[in-house]
N, CA, C and O of each residue as an XYZ file, in Angstrom:
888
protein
N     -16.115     14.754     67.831
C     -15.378     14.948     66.564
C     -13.905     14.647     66.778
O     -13.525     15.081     67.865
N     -13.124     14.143     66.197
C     -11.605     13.455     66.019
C     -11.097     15.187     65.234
O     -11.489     15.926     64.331
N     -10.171     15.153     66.126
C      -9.335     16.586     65.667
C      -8.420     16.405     65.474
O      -7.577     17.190     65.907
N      -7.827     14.713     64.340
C      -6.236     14.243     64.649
C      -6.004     14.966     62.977
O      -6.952     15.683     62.656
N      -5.188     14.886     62.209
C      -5.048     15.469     60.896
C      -5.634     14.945     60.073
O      -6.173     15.664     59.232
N      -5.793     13.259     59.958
C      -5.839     12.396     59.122
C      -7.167     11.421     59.931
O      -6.918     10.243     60.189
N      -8.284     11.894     60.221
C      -9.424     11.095     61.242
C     -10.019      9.753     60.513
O     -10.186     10.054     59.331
N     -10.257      8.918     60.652
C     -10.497      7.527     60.423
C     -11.809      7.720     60.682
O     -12.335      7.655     61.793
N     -12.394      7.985     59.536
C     -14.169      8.253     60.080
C     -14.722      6.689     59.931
O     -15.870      6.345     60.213
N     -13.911      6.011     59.543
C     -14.847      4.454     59.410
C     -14.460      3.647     60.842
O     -15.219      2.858     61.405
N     -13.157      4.006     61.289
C     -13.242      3.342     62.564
C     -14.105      4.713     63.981
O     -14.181      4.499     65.190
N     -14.432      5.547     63.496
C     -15.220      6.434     64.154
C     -16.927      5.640     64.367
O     -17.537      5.380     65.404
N     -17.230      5.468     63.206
C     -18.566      4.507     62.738
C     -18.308      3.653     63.516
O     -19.133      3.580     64.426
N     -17.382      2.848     63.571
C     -17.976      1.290     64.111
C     -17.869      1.327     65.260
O     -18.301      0.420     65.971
N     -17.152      2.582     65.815
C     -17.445      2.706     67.555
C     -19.020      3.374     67.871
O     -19.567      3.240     68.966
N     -19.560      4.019     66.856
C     -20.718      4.725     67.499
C     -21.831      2.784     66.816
O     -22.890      2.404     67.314
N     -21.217      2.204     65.901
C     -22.457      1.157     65.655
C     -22.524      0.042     66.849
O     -23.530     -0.601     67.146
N     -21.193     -0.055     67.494
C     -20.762     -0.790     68.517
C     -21.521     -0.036     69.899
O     -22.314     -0.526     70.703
N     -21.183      0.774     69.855
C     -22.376      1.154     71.334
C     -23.569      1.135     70.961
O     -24.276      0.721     71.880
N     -24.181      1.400     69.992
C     -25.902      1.174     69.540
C     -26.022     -0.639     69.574
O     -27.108     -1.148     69.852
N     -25.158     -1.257     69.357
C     -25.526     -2.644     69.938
C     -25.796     -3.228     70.923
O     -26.682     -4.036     71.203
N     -24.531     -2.544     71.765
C     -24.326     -2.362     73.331
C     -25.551     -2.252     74.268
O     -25.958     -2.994     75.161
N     -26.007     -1.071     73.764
C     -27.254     -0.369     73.984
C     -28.852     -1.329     74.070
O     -29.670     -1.606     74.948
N     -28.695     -1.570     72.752
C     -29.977     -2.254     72.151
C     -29.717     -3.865     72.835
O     -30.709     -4.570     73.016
N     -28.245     -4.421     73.220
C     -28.648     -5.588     74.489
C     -28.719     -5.617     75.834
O     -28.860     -6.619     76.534
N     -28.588     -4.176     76.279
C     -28.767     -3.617     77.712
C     -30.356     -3.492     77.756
O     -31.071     -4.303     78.345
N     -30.739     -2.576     77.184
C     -32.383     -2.031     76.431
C     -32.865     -2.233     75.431
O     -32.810     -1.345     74.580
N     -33.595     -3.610     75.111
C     -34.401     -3.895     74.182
C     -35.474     -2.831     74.082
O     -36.190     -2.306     74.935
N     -35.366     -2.688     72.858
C     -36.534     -1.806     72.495
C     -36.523     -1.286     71.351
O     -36.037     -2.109     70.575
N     -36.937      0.096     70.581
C     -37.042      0.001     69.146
C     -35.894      0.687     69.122
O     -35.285      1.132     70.095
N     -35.582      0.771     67.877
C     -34.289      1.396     67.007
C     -34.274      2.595     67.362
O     -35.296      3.139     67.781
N     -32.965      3.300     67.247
C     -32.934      4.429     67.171
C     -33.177      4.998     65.412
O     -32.809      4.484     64.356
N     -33.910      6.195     65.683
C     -34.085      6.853     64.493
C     -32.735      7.373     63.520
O     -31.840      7.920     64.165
N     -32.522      7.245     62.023
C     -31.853      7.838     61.367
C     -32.734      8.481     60.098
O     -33.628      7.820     59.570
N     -32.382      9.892     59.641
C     -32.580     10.175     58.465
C     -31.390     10.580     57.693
O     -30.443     11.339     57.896
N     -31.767      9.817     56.751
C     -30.642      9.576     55.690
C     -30.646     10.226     54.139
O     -31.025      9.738     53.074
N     -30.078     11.502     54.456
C     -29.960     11.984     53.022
C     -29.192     11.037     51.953
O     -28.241     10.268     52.099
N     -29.916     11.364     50.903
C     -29.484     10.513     49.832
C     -29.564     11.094     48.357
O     -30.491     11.888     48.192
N     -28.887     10.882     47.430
C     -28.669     11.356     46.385
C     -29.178     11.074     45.185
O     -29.434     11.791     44.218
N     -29.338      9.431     45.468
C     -29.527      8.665     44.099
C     -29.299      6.859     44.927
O     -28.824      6.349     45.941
N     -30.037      6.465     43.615
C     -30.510      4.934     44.280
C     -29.290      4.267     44.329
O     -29.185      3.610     45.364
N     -28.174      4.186     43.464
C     -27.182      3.668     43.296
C     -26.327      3.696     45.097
O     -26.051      2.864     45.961
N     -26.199      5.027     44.923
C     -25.248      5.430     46.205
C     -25.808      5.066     47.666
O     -25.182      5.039     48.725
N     -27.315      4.764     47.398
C     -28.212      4.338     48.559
C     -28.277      2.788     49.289
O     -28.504      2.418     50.440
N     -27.903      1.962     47.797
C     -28.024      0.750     48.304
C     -26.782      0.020     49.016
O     -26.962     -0.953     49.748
N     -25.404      0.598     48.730
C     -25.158      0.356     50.270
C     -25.010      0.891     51.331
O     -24.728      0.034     52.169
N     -25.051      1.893     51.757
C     -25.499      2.561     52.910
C     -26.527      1.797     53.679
O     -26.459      1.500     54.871
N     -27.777      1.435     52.586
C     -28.582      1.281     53.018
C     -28.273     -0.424     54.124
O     -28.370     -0.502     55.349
N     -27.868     -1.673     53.045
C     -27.713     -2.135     53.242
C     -26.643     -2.456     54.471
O     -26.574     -3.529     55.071
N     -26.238     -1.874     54.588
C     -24.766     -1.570     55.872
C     -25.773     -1.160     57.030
O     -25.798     -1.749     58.110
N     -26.538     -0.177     56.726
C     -26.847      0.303     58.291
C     -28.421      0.131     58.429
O     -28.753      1.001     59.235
N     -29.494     -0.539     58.047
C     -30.823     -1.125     58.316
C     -31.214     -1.465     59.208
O     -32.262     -1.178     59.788
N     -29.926     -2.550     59.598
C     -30.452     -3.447     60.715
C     -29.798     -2.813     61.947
O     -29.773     -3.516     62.957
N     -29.271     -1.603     62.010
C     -29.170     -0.657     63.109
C     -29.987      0.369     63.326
O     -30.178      0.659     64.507
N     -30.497      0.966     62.547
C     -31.498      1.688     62.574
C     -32.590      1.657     62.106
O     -32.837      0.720     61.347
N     -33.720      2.737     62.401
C     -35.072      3.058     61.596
C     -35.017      4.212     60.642
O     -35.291      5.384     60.901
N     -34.579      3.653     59.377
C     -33.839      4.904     58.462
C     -35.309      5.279     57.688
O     -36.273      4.564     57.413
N     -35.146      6.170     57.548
C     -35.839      7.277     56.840
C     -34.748      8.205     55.456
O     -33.759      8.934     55.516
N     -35.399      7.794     54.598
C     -34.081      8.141     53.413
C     -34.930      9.653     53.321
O     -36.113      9.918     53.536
N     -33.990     10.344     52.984
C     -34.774     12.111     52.418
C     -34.144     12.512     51.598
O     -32.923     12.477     51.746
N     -34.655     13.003     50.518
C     -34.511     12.753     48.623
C     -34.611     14.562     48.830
O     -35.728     15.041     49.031
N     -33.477     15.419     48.770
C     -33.307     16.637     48.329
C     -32.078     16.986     48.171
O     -31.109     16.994     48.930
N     -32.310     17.419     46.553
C     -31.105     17.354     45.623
C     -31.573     18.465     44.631
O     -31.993     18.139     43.520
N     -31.502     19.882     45.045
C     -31.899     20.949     43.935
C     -30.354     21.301     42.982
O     -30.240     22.102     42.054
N     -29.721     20.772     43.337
C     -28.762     20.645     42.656
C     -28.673     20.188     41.249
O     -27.902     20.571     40.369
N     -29.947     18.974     41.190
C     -29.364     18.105     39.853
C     -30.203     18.560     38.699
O     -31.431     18.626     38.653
N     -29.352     18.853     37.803
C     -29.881     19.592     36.396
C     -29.768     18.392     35.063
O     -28.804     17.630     35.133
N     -30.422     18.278     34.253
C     -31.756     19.420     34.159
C     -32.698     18.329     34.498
O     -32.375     17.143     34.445
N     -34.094     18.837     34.915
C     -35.246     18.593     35.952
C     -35.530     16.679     35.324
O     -35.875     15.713     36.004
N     -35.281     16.732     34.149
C     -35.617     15.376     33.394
C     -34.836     14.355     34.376
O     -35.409     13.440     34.966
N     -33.315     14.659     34.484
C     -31.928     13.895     35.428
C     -32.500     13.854     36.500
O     -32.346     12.771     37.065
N     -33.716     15.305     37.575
C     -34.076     15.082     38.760
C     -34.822     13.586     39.029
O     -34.797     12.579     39.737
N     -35.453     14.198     37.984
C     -36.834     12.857     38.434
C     -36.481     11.366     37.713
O     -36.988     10.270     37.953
N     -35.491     11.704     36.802
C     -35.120     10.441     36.452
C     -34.492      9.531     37.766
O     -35.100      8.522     38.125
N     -33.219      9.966     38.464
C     -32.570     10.100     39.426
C     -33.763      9.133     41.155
O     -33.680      8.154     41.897
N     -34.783     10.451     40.865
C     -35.728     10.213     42.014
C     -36.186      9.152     41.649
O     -36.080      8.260     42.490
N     -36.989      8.695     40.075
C     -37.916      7.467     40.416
C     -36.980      5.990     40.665
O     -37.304      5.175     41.528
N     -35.613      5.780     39.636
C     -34.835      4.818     39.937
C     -35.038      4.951     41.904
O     -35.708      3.983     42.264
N     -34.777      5.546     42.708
C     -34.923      5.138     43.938
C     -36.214      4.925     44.491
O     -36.310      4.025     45.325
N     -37.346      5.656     44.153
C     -38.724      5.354     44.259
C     -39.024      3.916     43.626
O     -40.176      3.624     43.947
N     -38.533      3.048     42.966
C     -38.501      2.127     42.263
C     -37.715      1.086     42.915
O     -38.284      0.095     43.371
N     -36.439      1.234     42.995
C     -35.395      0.376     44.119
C     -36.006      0.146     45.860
O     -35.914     -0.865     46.557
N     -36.462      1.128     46.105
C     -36.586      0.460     47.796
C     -37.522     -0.597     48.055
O     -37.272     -1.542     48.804
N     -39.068     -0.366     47.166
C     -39.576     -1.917     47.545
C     -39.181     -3.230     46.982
O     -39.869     -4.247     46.901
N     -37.872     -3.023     46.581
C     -37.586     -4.422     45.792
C     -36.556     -4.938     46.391
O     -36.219     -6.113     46.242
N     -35.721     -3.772     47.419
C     -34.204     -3.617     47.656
C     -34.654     -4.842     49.358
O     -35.357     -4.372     50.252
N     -34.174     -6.094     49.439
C     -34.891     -6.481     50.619
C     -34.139     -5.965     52.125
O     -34.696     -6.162     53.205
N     -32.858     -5.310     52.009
C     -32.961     -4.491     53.554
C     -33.676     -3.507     53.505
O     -34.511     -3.481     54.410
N     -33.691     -2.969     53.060
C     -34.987     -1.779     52.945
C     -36.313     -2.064     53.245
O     -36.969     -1.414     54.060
N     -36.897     -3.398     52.360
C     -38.298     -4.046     52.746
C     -37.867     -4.536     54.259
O     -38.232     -3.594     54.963
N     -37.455     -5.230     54.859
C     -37.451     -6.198     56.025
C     -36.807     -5.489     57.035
O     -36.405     -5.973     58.092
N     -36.700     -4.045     56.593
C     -36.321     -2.982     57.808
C     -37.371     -1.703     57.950
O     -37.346     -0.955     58.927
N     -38.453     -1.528     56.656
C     -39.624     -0.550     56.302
C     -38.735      0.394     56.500
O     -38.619      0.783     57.662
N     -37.804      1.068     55.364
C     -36.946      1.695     55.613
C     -38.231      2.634     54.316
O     -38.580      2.298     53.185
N     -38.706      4.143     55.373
C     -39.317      5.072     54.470
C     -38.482      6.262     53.552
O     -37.463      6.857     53.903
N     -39.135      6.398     52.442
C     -39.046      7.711     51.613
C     -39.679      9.203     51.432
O     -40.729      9.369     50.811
N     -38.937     10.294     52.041
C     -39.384     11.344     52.543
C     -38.858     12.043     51.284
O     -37.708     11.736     50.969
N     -39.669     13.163     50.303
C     -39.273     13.592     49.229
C     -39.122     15.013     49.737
O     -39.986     15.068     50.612
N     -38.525     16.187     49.693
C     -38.048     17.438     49.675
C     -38.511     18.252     47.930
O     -38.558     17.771     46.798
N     -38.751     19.489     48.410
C     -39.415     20.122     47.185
C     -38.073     20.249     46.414
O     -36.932     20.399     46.850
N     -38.535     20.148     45.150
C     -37.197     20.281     43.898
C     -37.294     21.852     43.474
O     -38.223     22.278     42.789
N     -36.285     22.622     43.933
C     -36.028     23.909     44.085
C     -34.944     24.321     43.115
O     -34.163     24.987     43.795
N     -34.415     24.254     41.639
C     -33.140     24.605     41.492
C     -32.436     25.987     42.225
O     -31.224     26.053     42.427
N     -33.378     27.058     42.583
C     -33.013     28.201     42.755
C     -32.488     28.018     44.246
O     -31.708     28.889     44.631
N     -32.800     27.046     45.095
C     -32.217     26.880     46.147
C     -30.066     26.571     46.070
O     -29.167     26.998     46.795
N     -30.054     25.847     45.087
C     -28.701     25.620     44.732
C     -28.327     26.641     43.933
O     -27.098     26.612     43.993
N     -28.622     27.466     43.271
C     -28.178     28.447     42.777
C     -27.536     29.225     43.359
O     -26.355     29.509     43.161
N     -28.491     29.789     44.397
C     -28.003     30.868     45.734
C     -27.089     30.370     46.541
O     -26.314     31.139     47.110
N     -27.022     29.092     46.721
C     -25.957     28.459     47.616
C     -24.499     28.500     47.222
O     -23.581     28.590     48.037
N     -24.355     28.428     45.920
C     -23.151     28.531     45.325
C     -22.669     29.627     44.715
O     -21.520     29.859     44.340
N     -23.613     30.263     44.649
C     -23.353     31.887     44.691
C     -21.917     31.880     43.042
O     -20.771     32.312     43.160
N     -22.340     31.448     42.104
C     -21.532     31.306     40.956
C     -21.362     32.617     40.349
O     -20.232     33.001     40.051
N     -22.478     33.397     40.124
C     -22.497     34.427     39.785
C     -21.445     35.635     40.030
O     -21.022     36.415     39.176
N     -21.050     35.581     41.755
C     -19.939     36.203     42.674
C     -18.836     35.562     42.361
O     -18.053     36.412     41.936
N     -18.402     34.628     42.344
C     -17.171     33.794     41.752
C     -17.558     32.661     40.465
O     -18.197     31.612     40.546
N     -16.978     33.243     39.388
C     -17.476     32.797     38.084
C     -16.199     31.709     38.248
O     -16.018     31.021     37.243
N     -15.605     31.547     38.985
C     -14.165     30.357     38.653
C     -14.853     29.369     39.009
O     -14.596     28.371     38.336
N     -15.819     29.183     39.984
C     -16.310     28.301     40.651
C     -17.072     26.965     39.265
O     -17.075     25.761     39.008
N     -17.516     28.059     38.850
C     -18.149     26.935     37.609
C     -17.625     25.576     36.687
O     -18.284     24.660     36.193
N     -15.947     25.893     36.677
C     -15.063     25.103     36.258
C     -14.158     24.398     37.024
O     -13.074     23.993     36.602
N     -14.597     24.236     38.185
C     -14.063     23.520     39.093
C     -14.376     21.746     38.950
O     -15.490     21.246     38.796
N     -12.865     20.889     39.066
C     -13.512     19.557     39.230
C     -14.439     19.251     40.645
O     -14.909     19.978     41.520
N     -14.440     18.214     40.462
C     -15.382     17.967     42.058
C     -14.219     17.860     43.080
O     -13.024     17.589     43.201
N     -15.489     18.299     43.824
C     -13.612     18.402     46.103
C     -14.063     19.514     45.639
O     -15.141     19.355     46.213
N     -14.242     20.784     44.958
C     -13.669     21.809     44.864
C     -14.929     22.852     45.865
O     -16.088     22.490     46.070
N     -14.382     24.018     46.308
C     -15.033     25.219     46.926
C     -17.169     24.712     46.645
O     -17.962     24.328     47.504
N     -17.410     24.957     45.132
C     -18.692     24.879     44.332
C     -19.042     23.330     45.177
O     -20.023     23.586     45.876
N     -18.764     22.296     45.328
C     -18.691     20.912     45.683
C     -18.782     21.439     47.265
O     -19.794     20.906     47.718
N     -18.411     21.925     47.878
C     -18.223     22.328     49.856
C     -19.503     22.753     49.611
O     -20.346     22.078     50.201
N     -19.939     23.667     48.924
C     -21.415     24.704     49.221
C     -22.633     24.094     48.943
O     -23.783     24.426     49.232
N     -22.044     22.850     48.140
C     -23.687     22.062     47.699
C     -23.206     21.376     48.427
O     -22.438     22.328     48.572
N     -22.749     20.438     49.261
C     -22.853     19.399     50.473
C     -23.152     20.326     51.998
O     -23.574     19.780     53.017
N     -22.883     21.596     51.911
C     -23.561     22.385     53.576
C     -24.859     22.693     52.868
O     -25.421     23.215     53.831
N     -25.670     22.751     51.983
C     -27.192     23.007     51.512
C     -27.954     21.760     51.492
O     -29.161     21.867     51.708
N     -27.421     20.464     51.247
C     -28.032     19.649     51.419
C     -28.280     19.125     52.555
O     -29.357     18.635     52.897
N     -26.809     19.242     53.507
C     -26.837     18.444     54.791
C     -27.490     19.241     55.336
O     -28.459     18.693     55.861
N     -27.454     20.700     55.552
C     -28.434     21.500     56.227
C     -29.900     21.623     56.413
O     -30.646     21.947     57.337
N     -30.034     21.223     55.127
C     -31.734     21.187     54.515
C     -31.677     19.440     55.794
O     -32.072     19.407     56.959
N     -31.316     18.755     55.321
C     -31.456     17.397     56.172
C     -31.227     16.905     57.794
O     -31.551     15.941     58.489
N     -30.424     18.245     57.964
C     -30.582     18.505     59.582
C     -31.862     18.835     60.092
O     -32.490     18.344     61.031
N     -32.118     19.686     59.366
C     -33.006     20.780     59.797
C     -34.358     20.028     59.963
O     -35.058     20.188     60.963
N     -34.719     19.139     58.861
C     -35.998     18.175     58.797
C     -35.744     17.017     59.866
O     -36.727     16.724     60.546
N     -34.505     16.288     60.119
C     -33.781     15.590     61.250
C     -34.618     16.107     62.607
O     -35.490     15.547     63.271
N     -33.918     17.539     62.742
C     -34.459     18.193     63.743
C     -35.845     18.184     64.261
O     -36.269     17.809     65.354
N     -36.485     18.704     63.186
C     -38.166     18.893     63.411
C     -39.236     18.056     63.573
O     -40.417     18.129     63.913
N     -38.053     16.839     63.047
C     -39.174     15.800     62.863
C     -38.477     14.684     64.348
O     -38.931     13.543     64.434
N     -37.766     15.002     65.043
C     -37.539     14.542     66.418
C     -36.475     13.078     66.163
O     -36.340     12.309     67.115
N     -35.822     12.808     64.946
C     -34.768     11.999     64.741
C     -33.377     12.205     65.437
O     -32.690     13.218     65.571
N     -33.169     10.748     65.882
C     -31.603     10.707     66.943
C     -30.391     10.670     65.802
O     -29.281     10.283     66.170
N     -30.518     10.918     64.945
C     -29.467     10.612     64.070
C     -29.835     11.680     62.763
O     -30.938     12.190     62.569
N     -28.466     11.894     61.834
C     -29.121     12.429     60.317
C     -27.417     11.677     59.927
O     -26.528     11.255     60.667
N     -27.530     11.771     58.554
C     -26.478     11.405     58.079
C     -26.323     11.469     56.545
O     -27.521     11.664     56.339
N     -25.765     11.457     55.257
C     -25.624     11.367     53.807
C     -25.154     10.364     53.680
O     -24.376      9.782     54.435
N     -25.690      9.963     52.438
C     -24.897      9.036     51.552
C     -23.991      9.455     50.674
O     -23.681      8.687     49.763
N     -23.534     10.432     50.743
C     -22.256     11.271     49.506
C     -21.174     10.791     49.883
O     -20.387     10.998     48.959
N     -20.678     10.285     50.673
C     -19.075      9.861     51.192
C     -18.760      8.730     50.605
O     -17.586      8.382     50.477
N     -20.064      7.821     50.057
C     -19.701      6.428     49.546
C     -18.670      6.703     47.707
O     -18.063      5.859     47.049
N     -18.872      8.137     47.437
C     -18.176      8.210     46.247
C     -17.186      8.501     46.279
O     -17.045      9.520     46.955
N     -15.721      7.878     45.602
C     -14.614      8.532     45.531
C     -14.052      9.836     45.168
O     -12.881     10.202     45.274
N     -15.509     10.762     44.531
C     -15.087     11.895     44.164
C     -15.386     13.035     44.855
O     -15.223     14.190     44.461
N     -16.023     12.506     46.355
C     -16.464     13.117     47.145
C     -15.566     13.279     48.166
O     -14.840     12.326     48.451
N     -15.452     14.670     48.980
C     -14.459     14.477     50.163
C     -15.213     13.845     51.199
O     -16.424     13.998     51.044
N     -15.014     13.444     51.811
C     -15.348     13.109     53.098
C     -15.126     13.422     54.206
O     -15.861     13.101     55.140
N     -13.677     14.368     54.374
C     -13.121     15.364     55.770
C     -14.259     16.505     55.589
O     -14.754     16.977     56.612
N     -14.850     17.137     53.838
C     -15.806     18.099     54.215
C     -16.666     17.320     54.669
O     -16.988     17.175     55.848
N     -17.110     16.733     53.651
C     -18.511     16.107     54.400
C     -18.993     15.687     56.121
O     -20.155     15.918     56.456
N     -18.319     15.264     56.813
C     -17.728     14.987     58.222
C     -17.976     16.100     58.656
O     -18.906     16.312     59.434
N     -16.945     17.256     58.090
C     -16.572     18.354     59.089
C     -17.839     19.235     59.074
O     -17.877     20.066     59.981
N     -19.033     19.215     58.100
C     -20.473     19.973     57.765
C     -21.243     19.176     58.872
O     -21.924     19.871     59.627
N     -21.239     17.613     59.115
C     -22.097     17.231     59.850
C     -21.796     17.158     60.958
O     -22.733     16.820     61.681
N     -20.391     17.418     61.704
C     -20.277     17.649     63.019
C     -20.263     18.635     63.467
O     -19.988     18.804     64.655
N     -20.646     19.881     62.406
C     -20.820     21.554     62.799
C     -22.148     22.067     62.644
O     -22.578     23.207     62.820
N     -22.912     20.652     62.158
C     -24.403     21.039     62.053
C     -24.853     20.724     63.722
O     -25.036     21.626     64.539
N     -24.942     19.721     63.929
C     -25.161     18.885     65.152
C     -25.394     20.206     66.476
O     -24.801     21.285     66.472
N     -25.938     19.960     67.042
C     -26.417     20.868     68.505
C     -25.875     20.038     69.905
O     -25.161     19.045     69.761
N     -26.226     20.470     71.131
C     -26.410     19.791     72.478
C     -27.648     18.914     72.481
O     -27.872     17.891     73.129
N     -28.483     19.636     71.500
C     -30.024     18.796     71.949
C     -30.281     18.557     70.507
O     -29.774     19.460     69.841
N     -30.763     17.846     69.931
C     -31.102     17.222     68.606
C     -30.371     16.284     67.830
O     -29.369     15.744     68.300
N     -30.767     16.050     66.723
C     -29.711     14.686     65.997
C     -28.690     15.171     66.090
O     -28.372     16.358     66.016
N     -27.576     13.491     66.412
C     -26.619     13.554     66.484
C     -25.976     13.115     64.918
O     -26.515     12.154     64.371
N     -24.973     13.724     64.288
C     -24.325     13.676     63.085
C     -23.499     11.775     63.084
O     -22.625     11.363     63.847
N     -24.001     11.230     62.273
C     -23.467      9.797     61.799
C     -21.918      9.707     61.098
O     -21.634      9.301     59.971
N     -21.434      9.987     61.668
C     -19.966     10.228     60.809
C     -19.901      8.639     60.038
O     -20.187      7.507     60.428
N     -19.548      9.017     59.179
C     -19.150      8.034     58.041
C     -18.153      8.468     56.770
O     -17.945      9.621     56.392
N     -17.578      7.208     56.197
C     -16.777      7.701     54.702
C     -16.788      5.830     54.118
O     -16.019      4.870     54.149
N     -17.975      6.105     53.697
C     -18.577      4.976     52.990
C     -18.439      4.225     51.686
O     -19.077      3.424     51.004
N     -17.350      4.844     51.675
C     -16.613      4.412     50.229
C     -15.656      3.281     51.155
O     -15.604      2.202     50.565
N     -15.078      3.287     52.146
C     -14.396      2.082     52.927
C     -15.135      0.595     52.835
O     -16.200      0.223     52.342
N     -14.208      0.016     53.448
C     -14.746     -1.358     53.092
C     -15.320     -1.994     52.435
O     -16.165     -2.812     52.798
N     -14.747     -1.585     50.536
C     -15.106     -1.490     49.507
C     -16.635     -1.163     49.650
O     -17.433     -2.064     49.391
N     -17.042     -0.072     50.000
C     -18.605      0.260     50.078
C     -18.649      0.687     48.626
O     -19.430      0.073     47.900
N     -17.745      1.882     47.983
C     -18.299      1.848     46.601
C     -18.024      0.807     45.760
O     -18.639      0.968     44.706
N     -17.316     -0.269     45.768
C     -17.538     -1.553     45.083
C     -18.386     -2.642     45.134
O     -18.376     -3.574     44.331
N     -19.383     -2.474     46.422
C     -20.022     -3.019     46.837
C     -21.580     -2.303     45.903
O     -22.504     -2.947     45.407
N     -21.404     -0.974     45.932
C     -22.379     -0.432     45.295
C     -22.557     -0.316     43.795
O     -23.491      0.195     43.179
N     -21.326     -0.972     43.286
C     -21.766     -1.158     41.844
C     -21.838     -2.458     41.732
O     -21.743     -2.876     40.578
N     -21.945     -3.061     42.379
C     -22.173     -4.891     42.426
C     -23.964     -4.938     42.716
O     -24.711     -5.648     42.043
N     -24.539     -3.840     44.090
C     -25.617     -3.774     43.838
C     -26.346     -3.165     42.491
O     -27.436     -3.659     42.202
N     -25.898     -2.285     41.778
C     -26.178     -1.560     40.951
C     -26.384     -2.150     40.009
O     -27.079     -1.702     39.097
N     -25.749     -3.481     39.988
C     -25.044     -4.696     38.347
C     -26.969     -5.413     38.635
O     -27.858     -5.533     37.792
N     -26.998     -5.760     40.192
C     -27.246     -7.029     40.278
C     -29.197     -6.628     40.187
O     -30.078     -7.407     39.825
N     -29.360     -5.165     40.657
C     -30.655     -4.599     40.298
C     -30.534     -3.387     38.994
O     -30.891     -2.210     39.029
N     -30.054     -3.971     38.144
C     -30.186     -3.008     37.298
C     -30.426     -1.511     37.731
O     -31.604     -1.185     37.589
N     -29.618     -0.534     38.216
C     -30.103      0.476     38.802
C     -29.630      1.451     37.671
O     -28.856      0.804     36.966
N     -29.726      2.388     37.320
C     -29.013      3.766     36.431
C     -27.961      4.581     37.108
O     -28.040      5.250     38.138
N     -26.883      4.360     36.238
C     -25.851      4.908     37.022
C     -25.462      6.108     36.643
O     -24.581      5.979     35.794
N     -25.745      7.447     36.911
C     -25.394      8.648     36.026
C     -23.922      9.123     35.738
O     -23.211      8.978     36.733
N     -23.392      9.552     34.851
C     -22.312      9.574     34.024
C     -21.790     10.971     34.644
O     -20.670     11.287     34.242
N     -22.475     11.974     35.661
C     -21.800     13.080     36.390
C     -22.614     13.649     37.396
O     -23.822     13.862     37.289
N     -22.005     13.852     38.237
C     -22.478     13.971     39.864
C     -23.750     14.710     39.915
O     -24.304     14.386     40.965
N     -24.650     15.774     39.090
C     -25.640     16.241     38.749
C     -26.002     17.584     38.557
O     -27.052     17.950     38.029
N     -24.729     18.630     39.187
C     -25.066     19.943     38.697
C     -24.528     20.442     37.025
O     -23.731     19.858     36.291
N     -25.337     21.794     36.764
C     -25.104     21.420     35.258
C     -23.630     21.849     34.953
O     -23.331     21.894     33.760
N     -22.475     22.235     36.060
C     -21.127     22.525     35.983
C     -20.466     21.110     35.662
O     -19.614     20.868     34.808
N     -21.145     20.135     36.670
C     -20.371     18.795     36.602
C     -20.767     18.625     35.359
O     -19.800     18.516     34.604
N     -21.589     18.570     34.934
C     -22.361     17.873     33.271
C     -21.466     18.218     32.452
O     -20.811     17.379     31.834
N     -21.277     19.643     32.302
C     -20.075     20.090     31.351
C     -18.827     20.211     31.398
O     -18.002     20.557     30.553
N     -18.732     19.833     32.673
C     -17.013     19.736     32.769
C     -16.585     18.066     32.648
O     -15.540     17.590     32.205
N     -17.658     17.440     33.147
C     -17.434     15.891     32.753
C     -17.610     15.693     31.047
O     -16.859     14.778     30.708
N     -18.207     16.141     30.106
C     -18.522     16.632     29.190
C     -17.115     16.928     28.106
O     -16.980     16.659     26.913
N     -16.374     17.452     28.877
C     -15.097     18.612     28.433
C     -14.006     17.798     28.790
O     -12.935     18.044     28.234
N     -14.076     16.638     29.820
C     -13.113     16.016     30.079
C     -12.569     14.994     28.967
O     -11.564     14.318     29.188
C-alpha cells in the first residue's frame, strides 16, 4: 500500500500489470485468477476490456444496495446480456458469478436509522464508505473461498466515486495468505470516457443515479 498523501493508484496498477507480464514470460502458463466485483454493465466494459488479457476474470454481481428490485434486475440483465456479445469478455471466457439480492444486507450496513443525516448525503459521503466496505467485503470473502489470486471493483471507474476509499477498503481487506487487493482508479486514462463510448457503441443502459434509494432521491432533488 503507498502511504504518500496523494497515491497514484494508476501508476500503482501498471507496476503490479507489469510484473504479471514479467511473470507470465518467465512462466508460461495460465493466468492468474481475478474476481471482479461489478456494479453494472456500463462500468464493466472497461475494466473489463483493460484487464482480460491479464487475467482469468470472474465478474461477481452483488449489489443489495440498488433500489427498487425492478433497477436490480434491470441493472443485472443489461450485464447478463453484454458479456456474450462484449468480445474481450468472449475471447477471454470471462465468467458471471451472481450473489443473492439481499436489500436488508445494505440496510444494516449503513445503519441510517442510527444516523438519519446519512440519508441526504451526496455521494464520497460516510453512507457511500459503508456501501463500498459491504460490497468489497462480500467480494473478498467469495475471492477467498473460492481460492482467487486477485479480487478487485469496478466502482473507481466513476467520477463520483472516491477512490482513496475504495483503495484504502481493498488494501485492509487483503490477508498474508489469500487474494491479493488490485488497486486501481479506473476512471484514469480516460477509462470513464472510454466507458461511455462503449456504452454508445453497445447500446448499454445507463442509470441516471448510483442505485440506493437515497441516491434516487437526492439525484431526484438535485
Amino acid at each position: 500500500m503507498n502511504d504518500s498523501p496523494n497515491p497514484n493508484y494508476q501508476k500503482q496498477l501498471d507496476r503490479i500489470l507489469a510484473g504479471i507480464v514479467k511473470q507470465y514470460a518467465l512462466v508460461p502458463g495460465r493466468k492468474q485468477t481475478l474476481l471482479l466485483h461489478a456494479c453494472c454493465a456500463p462500468c464493466s466494459s472497461y475494466v473489463l476490456e483493460y484487464l482480460a488479457s491479464y487475467f482469468e476474470i470472474t465478474v461477481y454481481y452483488y449489489n443489495p444496495n440498488i433500489y427498487p428490485p425492478e433497477e436490480y434486475f434491470r441493472r443485472l440483465g443489461e450485464l447478463q446480456n453484454f458479456l456474450p456479445v462484449f468480445p474481450p469478455a468472449v475471447q477471454n471466457n470471462v465468467k458471471l458469478v451472481l450473489a443473492q439480492y439481499n436489500p436488508n444486507e445494505y440496510d444494516a450496513a449503513v445503519q441510517i436509522e442510527k444516523t438519519p443525516s446519512l440519508a441526504d448525503e451526496q455521494e464520497r459521503g460516510e453512507r457511500c464508505h459503508r456501501c463500498y466496505l459491504l460490497r468489497m467485503k462480500k467480494a473478498y470473502e467469495y475471492a477467498a473461498a473460492n481460492n482467487f489470486d486477485w479480487f478487485t471493483t469496478t466502482l473507481s471507474i466513476s467520477p463520483f466515486k472516491d477512490a482513496e476509499k475504495i483503495n484504502a477498503i481493498g488494501n485492509g481487506l487483503q490477508a498474508e495468505k489469500g487474494p491479493k487487493f488490485l488497486t486501481s482508479d479506473f476512471k484514469k486514462k480516460n477509462g470513464f470516457l472510454r466507458s461511455l463510448e462503449l456504452s454508445s457503441a453497445f447500446g448499454l443502459y445507463r442509470q441516471q443515479y448510483c442505485g440506493c434509494r437515497y441516491s434516487l432521491k437526492n439525484t431526484h432533488h438535485t
